[in-house]
C-alpha positions in Angstrom: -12.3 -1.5 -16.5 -12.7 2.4 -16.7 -9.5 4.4 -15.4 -9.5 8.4 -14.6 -8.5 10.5 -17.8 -6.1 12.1 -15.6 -4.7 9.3 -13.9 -4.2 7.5 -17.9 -2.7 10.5 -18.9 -0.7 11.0 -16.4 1.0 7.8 -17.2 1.0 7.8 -20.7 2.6 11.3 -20.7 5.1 9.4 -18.3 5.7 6.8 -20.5 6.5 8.8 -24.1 8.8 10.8 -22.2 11.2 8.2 -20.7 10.0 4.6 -21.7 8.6 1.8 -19.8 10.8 2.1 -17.0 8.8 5.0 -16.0 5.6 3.3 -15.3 7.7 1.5 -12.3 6.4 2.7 -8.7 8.5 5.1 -7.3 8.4 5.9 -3.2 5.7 8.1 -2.0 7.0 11.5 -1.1 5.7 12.8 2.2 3.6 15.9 2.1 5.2 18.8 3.5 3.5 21.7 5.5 5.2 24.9 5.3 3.5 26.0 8.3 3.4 23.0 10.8 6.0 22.6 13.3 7.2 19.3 13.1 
C-alpha cells in the first residue's frame, strides 16, 4: 500500500507532537469564502 509523502507526514508530524490521540478524525471544517455572500 503506497500513501502520499505529504499525507504520511502530515500524520506523523501529528502524531510526535501530541500522541496517538491525534491521529483520531476530527470534524471537517467548512471552507470559507471571503468573497461569497452566503
Amino acid at each position: 500500500m503506497e500513501i502520499n509523502k505529504t499525507t504520511f507526514y502530515i500524520g506523523y508530524n501529528a502524531y510526535l507532537s501530541d500522541g496517538y490521540n491525534s491521529l483520531a478524525q476530527k470534524p471537517i471544517k467548512k471552507k470559507q469564502y471571503w468573497n461569497q455572500v452566503p
